[in-house]
Jmol script that loads the backbone (N, CA, C; Angstrom):
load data "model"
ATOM      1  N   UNK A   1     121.899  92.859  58.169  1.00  0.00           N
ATOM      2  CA  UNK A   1     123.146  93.372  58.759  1.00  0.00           C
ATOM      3  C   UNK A   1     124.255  92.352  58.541  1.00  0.00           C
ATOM      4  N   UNK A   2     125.445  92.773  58.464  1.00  0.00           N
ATOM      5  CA  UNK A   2     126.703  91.913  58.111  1.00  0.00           C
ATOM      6  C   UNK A   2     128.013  92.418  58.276  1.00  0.00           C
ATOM      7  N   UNK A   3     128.995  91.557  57.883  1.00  0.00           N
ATOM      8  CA  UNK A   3     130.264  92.915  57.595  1.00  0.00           C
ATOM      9  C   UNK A   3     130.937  92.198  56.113  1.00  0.00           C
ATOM     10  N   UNK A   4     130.811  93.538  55.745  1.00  0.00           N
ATOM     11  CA  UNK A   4     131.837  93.299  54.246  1.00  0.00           C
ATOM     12  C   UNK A   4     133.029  93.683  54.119  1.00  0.00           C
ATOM     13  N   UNK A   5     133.898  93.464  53.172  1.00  0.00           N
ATOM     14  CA  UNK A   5     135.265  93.968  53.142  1.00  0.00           C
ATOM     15  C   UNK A   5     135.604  94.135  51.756  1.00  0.00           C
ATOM     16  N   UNK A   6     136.811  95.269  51.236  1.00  0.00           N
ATOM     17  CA  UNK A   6     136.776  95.549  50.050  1.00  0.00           C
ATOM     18  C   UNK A   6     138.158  94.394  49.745  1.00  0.00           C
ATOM     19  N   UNK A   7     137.588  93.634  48.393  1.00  0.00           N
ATOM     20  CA  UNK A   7     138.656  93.270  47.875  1.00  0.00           C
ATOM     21  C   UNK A   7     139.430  93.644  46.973  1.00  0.00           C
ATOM     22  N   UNK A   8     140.663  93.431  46.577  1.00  0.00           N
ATOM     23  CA  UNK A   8     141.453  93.839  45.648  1.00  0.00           C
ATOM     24  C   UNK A   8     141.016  94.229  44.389  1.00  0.00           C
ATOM     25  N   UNK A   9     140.027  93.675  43.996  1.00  0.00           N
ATOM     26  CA  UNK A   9     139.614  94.065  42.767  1.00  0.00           C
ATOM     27  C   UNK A   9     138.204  95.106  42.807  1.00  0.00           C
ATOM     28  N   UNK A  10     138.382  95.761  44.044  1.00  0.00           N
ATOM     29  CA  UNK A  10     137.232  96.938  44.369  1.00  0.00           C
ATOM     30  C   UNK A  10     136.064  96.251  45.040  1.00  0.00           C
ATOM     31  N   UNK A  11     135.425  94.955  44.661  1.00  0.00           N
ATOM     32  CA  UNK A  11     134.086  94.183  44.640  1.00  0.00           C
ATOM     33  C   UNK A  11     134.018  94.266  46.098  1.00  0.00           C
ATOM     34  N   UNK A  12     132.597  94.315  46.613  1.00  0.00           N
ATOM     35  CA  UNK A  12     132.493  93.991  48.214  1.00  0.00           C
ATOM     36  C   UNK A  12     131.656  92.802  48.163  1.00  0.00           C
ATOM     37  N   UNK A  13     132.503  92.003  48.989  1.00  0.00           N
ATOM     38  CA  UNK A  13     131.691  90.275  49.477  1.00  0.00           C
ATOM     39  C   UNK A  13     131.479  90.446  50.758  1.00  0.00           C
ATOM     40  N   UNK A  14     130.441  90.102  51.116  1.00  0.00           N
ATOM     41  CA  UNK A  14     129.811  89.499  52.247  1.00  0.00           C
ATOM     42  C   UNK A  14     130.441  88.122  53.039  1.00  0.00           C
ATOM     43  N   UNK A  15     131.433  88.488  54.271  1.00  0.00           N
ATOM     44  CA  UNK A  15     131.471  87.153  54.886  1.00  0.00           C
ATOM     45  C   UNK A  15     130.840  87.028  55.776  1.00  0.00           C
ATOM     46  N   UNK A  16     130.493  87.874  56.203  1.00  0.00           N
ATOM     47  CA  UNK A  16     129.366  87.174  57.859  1.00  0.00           C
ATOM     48  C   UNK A  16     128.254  88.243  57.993  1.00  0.00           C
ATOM     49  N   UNK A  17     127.080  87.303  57.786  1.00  0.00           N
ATOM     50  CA  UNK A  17     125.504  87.924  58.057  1.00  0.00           C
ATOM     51  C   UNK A  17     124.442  87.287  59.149  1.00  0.00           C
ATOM     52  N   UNK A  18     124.608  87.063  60.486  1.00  0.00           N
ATOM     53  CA  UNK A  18     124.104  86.047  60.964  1.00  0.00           C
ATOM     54  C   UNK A  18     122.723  87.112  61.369  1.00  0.00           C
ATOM     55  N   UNK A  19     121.811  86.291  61.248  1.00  0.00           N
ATOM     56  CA  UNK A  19     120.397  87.047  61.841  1.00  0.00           C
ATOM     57  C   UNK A  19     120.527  87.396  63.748  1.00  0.00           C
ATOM     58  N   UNK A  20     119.611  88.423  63.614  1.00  0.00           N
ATOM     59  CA  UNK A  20     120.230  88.881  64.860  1.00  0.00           C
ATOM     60  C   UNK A  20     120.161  88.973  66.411  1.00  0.00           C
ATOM     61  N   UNK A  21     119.493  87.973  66.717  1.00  0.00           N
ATOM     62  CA  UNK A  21     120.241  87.518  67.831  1.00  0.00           C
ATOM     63  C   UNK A  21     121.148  86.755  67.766  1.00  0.00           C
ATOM     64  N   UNK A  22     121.715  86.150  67.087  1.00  0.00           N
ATOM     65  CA  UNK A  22     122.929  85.511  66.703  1.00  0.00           C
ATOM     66  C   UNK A  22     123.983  86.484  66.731  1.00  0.00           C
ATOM     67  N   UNK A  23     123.820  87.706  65.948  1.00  0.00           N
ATOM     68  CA  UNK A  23     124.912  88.614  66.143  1.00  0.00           C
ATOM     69  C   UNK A  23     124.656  89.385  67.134  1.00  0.00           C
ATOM     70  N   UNK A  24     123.934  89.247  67.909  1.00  0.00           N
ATOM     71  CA  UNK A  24     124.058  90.044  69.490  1.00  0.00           C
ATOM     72  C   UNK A  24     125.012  88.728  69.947  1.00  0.00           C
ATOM     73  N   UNK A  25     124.705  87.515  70.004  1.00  0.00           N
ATOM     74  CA  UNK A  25     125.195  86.488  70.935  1.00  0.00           C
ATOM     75  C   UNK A  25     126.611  86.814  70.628  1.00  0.00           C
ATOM     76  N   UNK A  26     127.130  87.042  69.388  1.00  0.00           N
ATOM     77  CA  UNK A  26     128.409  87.191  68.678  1.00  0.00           C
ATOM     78  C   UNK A  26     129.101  88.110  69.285  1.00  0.00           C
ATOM     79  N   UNK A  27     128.484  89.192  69.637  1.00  0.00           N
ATOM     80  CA  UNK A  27     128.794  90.608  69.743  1.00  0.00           C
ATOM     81  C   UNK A  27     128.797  90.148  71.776  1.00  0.00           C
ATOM     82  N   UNK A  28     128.258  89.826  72.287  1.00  0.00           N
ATOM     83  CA  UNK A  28     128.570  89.349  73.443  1.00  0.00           C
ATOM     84  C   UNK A  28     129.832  88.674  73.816  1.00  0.00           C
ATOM     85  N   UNK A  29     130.053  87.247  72.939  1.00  0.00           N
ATOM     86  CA  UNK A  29     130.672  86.422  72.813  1.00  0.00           C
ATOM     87  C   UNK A  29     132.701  87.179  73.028  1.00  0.00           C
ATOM     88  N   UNK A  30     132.272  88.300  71.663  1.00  0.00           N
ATOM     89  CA  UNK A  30     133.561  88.935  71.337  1.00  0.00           C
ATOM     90  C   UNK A  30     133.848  90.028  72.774  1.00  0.00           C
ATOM     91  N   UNK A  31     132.900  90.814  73.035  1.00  0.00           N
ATOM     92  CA  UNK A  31     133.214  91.604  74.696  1.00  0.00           C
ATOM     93  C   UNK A  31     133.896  90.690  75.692  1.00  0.00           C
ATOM     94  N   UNK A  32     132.966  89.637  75.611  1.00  0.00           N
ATOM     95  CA  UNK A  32     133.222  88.544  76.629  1.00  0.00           C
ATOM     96  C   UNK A  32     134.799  88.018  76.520  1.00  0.00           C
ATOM     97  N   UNK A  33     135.322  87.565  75.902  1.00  0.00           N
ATOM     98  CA  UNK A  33     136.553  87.233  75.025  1.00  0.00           C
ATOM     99  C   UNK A  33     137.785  88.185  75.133  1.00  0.00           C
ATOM    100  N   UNK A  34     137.348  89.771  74.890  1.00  0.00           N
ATOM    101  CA  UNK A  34     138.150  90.750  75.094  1.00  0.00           C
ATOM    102  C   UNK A  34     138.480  91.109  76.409  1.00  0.00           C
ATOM    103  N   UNK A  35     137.411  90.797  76.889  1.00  0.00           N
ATOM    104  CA  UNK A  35     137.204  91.503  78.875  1.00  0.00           C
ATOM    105  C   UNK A  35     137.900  90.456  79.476  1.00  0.00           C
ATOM    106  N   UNK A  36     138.190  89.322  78.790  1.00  0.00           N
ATOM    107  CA  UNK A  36     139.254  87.809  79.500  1.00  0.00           C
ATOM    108  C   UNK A  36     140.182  88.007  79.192  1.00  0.00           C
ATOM    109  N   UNK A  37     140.817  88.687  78.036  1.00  0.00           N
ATOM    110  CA  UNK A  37     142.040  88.838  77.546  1.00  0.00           C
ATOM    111  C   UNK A  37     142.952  90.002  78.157  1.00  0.00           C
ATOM    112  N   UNK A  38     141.997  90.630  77.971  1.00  0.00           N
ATOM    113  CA  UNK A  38     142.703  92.266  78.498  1.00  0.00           C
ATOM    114  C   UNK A  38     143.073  92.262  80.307  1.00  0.00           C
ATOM    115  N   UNK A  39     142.468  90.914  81.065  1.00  0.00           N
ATOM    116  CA  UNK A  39     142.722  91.057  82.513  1.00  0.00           C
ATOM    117  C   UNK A  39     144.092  90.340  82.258  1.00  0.00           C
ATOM    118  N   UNK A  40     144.963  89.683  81.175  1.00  0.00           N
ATOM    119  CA  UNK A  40     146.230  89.449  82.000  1.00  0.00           C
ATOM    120  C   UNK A  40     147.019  90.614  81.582  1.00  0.00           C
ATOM    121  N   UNK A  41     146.734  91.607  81.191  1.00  0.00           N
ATOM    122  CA  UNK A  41     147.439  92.847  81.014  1.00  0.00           C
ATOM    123  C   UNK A  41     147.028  94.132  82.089  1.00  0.00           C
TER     124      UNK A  41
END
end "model"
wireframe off; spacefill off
backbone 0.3
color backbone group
């Protein structure tokens, strides 16, 4: 699992593949992060 993105010249690269509890921790990390941000609004 990862996320890719298309570049200009069509090709898809791989920047981030972390094994996965790492990308749960990530995926926590980012909720966590959003749910702090969004309370001064």
């Amino acid at each position: 699992m990862g996320f890719a993105f298309q570049m200009e010249e069509g090709k898809e690269e791989k920047i981030f593949c972390p094994p996965p509890h790492d990308f749960q921790k990530f995926l926590d990390d980012v909720i966590l992060d959003f749910s702090i941000f969004s309370n001064f609004y």
